[in-house]
N, C-alpha and C positions, 0 to 999 in steps of 0.2 A: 148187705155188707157195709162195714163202716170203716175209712181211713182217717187220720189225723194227717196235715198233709201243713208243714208250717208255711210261714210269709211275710211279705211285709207290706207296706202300704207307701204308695210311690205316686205323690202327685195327687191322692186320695183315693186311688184304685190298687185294691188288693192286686199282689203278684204272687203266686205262688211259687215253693223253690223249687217243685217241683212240678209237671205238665200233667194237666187235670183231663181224665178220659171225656167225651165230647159228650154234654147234654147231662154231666152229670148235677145231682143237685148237690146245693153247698151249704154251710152253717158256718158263718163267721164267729169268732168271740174272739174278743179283748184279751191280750194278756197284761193283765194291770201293770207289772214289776219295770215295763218297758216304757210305760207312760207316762207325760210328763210329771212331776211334783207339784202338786197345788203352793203357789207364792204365796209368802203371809209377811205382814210388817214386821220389821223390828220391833216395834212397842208387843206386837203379838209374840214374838219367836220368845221375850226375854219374860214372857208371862209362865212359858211353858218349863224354863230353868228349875231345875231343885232349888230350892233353900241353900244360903250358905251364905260365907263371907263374901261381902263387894266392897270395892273402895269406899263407895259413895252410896247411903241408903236414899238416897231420893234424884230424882233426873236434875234437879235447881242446883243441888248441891256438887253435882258434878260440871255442869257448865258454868256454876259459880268458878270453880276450879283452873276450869278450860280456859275463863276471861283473865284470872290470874297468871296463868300460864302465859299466854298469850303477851299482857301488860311485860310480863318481865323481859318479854324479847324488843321488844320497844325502846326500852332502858338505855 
């Protein structure tokens, strides 16, 4: 006989939500949708962008901007 029986993971030990008959055996799996998101850089995240209009086609040319910006508050 086979049950699905869900859970969670507390401290790194499986808990089950519900009480598990004694001596039974188990099979854990992953539910992916609940697990972390793999981190990626900015420089990576802005690769993965459609095409389309940007202020600035190149990174120089935007922190050229940014120092300008900046200069004018100085003024």
């Amino acid at each position: 006989m086979s049950a699905t029986i869900t859970g969670v993971v507390t401290n790194g030990v499986v808990v089950p939500s519900s009480p598990l008959p004694e001596g039974a055996k188990v099979e854990v799996s992953l539910v992916t949708e609940h697990a972390p998101s793999r981190r990626i850089a900015m420089a990576e995240l802005l690769k993965t962008l459609p095409p389309g209009p940007r202020a600035f086609d190149t990174w120089e040319e935007y922190e050229h901007h940014l120092r300008e910006e900046k200069d004018s508050w100085d003024r």
